[in-house]
Biotite code that builds the C-alpha atoms (Angstrom):
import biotite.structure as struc

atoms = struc.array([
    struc.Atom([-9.625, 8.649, -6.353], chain_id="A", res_id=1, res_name="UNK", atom_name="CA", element="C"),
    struc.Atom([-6.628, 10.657, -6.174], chain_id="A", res_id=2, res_name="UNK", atom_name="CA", element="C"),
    struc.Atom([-4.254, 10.439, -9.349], chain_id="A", res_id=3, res_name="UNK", atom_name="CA", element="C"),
    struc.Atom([-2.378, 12.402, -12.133], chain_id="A", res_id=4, res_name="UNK", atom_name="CA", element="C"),
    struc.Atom([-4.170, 13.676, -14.838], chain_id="A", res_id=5, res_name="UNK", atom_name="CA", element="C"),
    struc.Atom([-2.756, 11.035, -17.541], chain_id="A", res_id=6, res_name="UNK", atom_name="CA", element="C"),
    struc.Atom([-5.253, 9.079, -19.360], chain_id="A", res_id=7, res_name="UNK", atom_name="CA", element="C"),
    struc.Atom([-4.851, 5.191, -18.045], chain_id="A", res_id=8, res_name="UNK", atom_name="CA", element="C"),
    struc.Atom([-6.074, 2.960, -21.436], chain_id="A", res_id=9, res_name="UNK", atom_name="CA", element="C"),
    struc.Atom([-4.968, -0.439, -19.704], chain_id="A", res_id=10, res_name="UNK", atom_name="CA", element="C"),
    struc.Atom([-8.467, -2.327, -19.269], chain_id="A", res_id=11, res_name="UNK", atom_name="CA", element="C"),
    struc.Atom([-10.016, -0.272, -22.126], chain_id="A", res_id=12, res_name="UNK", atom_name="CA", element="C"),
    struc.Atom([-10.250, 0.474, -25.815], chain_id="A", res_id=13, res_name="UNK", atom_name="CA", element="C"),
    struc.Atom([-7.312, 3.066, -27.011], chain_id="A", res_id=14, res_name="UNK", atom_name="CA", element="C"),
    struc.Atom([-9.606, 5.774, -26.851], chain_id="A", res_id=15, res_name="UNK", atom_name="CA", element="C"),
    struc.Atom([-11.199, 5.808, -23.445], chain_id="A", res_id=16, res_name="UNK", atom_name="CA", element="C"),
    struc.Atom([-9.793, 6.182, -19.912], chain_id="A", res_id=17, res_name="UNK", atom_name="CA", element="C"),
    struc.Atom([-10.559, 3.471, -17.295], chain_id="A", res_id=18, res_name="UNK", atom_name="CA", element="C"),
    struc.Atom([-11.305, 6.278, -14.518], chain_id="A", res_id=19, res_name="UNK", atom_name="CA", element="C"),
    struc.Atom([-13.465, 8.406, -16.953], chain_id="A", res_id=20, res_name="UNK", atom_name="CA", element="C"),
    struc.Atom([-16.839, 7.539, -14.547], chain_id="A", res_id=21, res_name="UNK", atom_name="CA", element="C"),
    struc.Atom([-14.821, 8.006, -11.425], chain_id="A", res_id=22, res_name="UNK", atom_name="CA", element="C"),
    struc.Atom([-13.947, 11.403, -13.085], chain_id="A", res_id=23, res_name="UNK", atom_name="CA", element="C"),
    struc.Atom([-17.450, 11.691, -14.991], chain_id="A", res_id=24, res_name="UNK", atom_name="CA", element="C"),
    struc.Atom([-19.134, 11.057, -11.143], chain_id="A", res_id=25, res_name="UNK", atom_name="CA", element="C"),
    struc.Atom([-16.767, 13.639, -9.276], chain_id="A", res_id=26, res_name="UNK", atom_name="CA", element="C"),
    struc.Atom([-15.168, 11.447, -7.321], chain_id="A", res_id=27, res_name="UNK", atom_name="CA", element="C"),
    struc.Atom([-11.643, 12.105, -8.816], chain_id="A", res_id=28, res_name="UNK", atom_name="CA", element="C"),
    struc.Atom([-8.952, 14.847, -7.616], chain_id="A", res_id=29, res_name="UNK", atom_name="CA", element="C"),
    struc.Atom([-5.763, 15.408, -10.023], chain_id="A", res_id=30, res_name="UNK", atom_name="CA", element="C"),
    struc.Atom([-2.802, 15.162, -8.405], chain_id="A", res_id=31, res_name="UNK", atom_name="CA", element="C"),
    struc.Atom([0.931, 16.243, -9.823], chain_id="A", res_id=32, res_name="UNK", atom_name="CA", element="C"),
    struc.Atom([4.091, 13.749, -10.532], chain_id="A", res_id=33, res_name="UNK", atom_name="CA", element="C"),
    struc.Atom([6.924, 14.600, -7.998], chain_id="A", res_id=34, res_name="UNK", atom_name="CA", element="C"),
    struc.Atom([9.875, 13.996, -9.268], chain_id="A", res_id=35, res_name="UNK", atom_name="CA", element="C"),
    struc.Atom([12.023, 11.325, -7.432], chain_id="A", res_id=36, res_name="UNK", atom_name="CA", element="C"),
    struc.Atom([8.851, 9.815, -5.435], chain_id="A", res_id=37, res_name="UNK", atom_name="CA", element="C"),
    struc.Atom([7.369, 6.719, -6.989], chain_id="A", res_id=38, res_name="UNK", atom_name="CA", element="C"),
    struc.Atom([4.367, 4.879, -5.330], chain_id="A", res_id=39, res_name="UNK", atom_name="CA", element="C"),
    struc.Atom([6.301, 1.503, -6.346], chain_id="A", res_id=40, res_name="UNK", atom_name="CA", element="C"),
    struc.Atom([9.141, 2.654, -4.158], chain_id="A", res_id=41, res_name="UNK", atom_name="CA", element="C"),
    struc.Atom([6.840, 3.287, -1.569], chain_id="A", res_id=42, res_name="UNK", atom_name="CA", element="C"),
    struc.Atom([5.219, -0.296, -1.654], chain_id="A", res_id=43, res_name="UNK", atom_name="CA", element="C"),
    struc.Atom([8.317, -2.141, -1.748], chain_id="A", res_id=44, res_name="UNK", atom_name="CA", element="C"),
    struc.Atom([10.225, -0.084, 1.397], chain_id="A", res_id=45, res_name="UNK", atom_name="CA", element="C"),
    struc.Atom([6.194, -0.978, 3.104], chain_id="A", res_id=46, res_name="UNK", atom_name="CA", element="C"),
    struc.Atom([6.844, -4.523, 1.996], chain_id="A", res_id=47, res_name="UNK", atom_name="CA", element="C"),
    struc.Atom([10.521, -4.205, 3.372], chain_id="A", res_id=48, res_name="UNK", atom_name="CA", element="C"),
    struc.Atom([9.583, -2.824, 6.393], chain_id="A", res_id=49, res_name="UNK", atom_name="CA", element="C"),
    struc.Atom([6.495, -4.986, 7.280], chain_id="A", res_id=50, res_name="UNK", atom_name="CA", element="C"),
    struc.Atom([8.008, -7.409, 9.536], chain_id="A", res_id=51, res_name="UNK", atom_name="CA", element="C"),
    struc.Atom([9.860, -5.004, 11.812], chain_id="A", res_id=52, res_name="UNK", atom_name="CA", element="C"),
    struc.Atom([6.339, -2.615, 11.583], chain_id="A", res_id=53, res_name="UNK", atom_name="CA", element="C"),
    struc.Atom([4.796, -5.282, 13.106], chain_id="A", res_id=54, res_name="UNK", atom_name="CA", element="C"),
    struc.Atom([7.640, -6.585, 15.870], chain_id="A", res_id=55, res_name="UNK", atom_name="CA", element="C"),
    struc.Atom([7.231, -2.698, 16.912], chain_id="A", res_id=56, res_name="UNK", atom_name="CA", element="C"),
    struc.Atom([3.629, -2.711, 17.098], chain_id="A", res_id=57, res_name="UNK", atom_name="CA", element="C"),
    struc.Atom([3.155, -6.413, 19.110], chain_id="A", res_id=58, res_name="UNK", atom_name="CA", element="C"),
    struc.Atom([5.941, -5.028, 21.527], chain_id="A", res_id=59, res_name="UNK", atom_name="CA", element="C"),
    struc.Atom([3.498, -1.917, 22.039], chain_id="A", res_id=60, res_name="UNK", atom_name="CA", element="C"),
    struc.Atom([1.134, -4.306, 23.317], chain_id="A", res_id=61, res_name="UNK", atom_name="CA", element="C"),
    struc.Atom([-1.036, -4.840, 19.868], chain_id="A", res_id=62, res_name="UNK", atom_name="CA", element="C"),
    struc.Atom([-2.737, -8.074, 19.719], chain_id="A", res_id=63, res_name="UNK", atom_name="CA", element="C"),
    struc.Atom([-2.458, -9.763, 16.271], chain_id="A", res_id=64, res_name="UNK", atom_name="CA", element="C"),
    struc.Atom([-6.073, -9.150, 15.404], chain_id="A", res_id=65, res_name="UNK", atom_name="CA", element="C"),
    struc.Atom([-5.122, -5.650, 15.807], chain_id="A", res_id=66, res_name="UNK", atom_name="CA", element="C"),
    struc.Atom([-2.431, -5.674, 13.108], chain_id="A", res_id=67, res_name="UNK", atom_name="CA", element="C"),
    struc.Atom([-4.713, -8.163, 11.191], chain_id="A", res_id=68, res_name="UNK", atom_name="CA", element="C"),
    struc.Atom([-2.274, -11.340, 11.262], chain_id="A", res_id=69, res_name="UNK", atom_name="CA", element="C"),
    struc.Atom([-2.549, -14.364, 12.918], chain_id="A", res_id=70, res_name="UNK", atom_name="CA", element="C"),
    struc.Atom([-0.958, -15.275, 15.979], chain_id="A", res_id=71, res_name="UNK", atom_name="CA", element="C"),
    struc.Atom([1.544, -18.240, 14.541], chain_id="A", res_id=72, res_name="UNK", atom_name="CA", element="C"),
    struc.Atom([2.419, -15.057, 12.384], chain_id="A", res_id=73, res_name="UNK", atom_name="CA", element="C"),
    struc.Atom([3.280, -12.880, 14.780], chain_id="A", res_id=74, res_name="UNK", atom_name="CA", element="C"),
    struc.Atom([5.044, -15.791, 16.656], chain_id="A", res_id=75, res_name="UNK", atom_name="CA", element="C"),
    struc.Atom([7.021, -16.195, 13.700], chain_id="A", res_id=76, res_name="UNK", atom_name="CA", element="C"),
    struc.Atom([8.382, -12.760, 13.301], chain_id="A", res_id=77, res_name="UNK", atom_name="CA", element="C"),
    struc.Atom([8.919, -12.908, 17.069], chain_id="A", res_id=78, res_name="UNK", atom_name="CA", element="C"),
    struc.Atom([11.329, -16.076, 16.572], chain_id="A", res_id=79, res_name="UNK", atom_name="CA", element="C"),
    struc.Atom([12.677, -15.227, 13.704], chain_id="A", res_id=80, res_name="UNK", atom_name="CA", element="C"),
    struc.Atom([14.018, -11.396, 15.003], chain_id="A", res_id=81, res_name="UNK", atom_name="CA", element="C"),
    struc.Atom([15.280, -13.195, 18.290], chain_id="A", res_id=82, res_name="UNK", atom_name="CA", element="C"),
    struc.Atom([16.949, -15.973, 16.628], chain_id="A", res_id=83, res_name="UNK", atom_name="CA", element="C"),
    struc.Atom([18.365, -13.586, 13.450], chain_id="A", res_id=84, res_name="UNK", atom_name="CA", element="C"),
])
């Protein structure tokens, strides 16, 4: 688990932090806030982005299983881009 060093209460009591056994077990690295770069930005440009990521990828000859969609899926993002 990779995160800043902020203690995260949501899920516990006020005083505890819900990675404290990820951090207690040595699984957890402390990372620092950028300023300007937001993991929710991230997610909603991947979210933005998915159909084209994956009208790129089936033209490159990836079969739907690869990209882990079904095939009326990727016949539907096929239609839609030609038709758009």
């Amino acid at each position: 688990m990779a995160h800043d060093d902020i203690p995260y209460t949501m899920g516990a009591d006020a005083t505890n932090d819900v990675y404290y056994d990820i951090k207690k077990a040595g699984m957890w690295r402390t990372t620092q806030r950028t300023q300007g770069v937001s993991t929710s930005d991230v997610v909603l440009r991947i979210i933005k982005d998915y159909d084209m990521y994956v009208e790129r990828n089936l033209k490159r000859d990836y079969t739907p299983s690869d990209l882990g969609i079904s095939h009326f899926k990727a016949l539907r993002i096929k239609l839609r881009r030609k038709y758009a």
